[in-house]
Backbone as CSV, one residue per row, in Angstrom:
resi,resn,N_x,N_y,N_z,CA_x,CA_y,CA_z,C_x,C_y,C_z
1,UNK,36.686,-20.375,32.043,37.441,-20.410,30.823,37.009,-19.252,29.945
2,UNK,37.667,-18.660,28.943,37.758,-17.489,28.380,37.778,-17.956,27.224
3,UNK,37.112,-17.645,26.171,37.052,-18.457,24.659,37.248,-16.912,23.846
4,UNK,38.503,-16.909,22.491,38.542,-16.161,21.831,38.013,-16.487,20.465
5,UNK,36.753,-15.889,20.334,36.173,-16.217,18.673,37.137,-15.637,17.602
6,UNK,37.097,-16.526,16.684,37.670,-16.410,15.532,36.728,-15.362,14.835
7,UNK,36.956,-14.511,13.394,36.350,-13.655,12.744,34.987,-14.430,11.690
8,UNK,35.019,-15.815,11.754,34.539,-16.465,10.921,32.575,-16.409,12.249
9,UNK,32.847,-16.295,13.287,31.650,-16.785,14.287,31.257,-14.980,14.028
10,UNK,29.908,-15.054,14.917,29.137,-13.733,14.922,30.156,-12.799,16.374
11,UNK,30.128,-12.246,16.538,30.665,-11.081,17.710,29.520,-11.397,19.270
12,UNK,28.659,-11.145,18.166,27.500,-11.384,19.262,26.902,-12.529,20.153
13,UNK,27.973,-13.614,19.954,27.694,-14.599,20.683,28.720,-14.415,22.003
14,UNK,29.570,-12.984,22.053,30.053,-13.031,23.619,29.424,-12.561,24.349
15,UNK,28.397,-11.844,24.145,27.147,-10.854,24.953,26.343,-12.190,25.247
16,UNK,26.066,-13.086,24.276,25.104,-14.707,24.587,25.466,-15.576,25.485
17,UNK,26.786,-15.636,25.350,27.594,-16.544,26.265,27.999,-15.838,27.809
18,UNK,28.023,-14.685,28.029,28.965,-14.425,28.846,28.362,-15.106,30.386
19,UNK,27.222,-15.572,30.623,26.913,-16.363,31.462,27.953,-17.113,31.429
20,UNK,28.552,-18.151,31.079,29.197,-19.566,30.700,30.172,-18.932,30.907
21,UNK,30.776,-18.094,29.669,31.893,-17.666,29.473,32.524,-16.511,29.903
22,UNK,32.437,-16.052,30.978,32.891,-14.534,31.043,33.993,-14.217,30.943
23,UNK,34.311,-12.801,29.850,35.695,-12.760,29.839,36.418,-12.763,28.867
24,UNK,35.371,-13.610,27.912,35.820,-14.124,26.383,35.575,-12.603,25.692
25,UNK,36.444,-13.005,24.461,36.648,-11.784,23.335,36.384,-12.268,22.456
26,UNK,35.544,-11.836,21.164,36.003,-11.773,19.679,36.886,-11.195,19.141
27,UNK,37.929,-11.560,17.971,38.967,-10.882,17.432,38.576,-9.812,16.451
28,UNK,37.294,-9.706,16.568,37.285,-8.115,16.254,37.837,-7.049,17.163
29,UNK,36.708,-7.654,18.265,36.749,-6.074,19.797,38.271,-6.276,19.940
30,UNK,38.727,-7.175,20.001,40.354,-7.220,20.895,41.541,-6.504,19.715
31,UNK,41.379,-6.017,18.752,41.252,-5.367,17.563,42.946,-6.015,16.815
32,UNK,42.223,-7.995,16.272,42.737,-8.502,15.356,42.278,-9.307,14.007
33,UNK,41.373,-8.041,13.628,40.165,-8.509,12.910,41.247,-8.369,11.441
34,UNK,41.485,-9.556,10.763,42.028,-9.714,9.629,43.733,-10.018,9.934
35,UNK,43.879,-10.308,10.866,45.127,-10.811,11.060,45.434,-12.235,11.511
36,UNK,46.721,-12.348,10.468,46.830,-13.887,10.017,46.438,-14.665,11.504
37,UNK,46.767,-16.301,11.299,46.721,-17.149,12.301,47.884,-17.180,13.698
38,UNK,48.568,-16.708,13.224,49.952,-16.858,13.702,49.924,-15.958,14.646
39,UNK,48.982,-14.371,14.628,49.161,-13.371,15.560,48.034,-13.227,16.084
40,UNK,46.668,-14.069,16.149,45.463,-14.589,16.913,46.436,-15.440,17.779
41,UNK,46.778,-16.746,16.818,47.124,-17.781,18.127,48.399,-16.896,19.111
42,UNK,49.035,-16.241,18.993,50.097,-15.789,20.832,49.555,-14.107,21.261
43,UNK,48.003,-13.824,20.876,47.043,-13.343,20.973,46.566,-14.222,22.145
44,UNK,45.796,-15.343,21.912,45.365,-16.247,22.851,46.459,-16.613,24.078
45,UNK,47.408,-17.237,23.358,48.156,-17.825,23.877,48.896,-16.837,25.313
46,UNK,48.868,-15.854,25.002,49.546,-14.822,26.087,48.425,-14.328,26.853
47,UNK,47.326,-14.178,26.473,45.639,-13.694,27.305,45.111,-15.212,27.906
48,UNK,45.692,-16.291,28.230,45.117,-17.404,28.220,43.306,-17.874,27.624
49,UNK,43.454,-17.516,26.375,42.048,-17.600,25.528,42.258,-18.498,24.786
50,UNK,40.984,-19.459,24.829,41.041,-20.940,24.352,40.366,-20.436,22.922
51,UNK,40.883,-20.326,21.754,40.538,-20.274,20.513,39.348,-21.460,20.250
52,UNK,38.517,-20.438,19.500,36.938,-21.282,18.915,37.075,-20.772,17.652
53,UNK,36.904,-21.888,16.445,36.612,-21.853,15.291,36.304,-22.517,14.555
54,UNK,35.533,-22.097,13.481,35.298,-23.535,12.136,35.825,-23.382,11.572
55,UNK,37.236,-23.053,11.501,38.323,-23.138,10.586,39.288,-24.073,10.821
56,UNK,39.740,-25.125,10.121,40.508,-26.369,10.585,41.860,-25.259,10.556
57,UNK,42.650,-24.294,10.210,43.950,-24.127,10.395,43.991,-23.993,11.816
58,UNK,43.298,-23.700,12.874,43.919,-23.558,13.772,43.879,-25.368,14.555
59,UNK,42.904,-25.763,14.032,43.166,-27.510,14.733,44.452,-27.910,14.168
60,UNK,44.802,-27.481,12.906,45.947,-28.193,12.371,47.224,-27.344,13.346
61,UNK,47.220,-25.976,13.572,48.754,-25.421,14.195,48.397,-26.076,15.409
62,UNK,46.951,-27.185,16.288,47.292,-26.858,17.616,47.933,-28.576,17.884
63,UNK,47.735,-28.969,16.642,48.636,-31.003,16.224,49.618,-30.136,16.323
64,UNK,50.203,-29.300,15.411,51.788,-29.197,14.939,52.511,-28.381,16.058
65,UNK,51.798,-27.565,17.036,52.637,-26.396,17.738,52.166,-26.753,19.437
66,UNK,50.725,-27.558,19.514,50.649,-27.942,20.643,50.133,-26.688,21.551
67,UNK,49.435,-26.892,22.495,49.269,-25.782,23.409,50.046,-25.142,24.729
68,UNK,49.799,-24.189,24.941,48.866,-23.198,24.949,48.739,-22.395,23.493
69,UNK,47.713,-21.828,22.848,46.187,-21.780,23.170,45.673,-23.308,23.357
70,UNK,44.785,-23.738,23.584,43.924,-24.771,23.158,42.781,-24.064,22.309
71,UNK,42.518,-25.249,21.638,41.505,-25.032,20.173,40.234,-26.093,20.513
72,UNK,39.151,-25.036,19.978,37.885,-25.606,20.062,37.830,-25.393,18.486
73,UNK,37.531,-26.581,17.984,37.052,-26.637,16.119,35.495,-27.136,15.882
74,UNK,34.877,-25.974,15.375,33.238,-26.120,15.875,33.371,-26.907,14.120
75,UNK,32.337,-27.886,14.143,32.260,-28.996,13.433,30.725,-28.538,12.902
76,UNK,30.022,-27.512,12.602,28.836,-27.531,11.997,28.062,-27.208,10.656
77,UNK,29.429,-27.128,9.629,28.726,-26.824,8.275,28.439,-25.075,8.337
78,UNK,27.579,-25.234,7.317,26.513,-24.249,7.556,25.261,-24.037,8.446
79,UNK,25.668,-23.052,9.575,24.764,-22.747,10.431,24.418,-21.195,11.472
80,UNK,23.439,-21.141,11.880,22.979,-19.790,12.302,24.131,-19.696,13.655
81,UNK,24.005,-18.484,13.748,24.661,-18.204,15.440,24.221,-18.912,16.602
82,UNK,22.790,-19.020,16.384,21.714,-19.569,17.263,22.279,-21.091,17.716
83,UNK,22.612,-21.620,16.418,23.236,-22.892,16.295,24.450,-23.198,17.063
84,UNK,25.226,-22.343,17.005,26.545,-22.312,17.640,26.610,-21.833,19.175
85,UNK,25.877,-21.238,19.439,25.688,-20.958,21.165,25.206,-21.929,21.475
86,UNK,23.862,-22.690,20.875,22.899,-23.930,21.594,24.495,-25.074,21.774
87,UNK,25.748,-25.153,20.781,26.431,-26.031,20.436,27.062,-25.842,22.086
88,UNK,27.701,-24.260,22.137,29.038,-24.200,23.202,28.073,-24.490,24.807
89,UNK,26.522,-24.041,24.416,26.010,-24.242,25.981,25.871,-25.292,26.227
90,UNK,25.290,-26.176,25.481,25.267,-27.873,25.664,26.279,-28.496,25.738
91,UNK,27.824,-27.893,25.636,28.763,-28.781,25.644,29.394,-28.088,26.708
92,UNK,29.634,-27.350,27.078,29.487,-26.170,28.668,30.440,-27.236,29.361
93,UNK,29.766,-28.394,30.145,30.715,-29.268,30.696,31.517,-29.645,30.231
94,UNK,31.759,-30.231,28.888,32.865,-31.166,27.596,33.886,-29.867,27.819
95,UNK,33.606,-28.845,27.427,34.358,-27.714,27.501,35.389,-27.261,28.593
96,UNK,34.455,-27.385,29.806,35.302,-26.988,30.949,36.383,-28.411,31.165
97,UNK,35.639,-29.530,31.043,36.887,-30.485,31.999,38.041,-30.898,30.529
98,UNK,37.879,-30.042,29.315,38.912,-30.285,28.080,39.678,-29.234,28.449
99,UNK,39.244,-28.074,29.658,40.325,-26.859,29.425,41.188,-26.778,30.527
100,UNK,40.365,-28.286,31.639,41.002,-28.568,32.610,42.526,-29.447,32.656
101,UNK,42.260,-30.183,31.966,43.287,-31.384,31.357,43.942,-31.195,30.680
102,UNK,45.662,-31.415,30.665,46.762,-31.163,29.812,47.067,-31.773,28.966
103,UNK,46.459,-32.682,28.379,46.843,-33.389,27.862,46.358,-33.344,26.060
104,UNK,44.801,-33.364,25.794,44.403,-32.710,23.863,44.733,-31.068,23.912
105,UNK,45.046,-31.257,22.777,44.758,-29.584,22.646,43.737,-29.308,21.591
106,UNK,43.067,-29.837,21.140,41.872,-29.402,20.413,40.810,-30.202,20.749
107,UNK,39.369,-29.408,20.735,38.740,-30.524,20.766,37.452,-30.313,19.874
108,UNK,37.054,-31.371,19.225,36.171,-30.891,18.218,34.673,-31.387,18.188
109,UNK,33.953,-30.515,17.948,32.463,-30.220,18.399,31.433,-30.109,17.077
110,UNK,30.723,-30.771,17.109,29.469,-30.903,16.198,29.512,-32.344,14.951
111,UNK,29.226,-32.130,14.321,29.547,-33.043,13.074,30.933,-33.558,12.940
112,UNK,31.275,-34.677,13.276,32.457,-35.567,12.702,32.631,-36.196,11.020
């Protein structure tokens, strides 16, 4: 699976991840750094990249518009990068068999 970070996460967690994740982009490098939601999500949606963010707009377009992309909504407040890789590696499995299955399109990770 291929995860596209939102501008809100560090860059540097695709160099951290790429064990897990190879493949994945931040919307900086893929060069849509400051562009609305609407042209990230068929960004993803056409690169098959499962959007990661702590920003609820994209959990809310993926209720209202449904997938493809699927949405990962990282649930952790305020926290380090460190925090957010330990989050996507420990959930590594949750991840893969949510990107396997057609059926949620978001799925949300950390603090409820």
């Amino acid at each position: 699976m291929k995860l596209l970070l939102d501008e809100h996460l560090s860059a540097q967690l695709i160099g951290h991840l790429d064990d897990l994740y190879p493949g994945s982009q931040h919307v900086l490098e893929s060069g849509l750094g400051g562009s609305g939601d609407g042209v990230v999500w068929e960004y993803a949606r056409l690169n098959g990249l499962t959007i990661v963010s702590k920003d609820s707009d994209f959990f809310h377009r993926s209720i209202l518009v449904g997938a493809p992309p699927k949405v990962i909504w990282i649930r952790l407040g305020n926290c380090s990068t460190a925090d957010i890789e330990r989050l996507l590696r420990s959930k590594h499995n949750a991840i893969q068999a949510f990107a396997d299955q057609n059926v949620e399109t978001c799925l949300v990770l950390g603090r409820l």
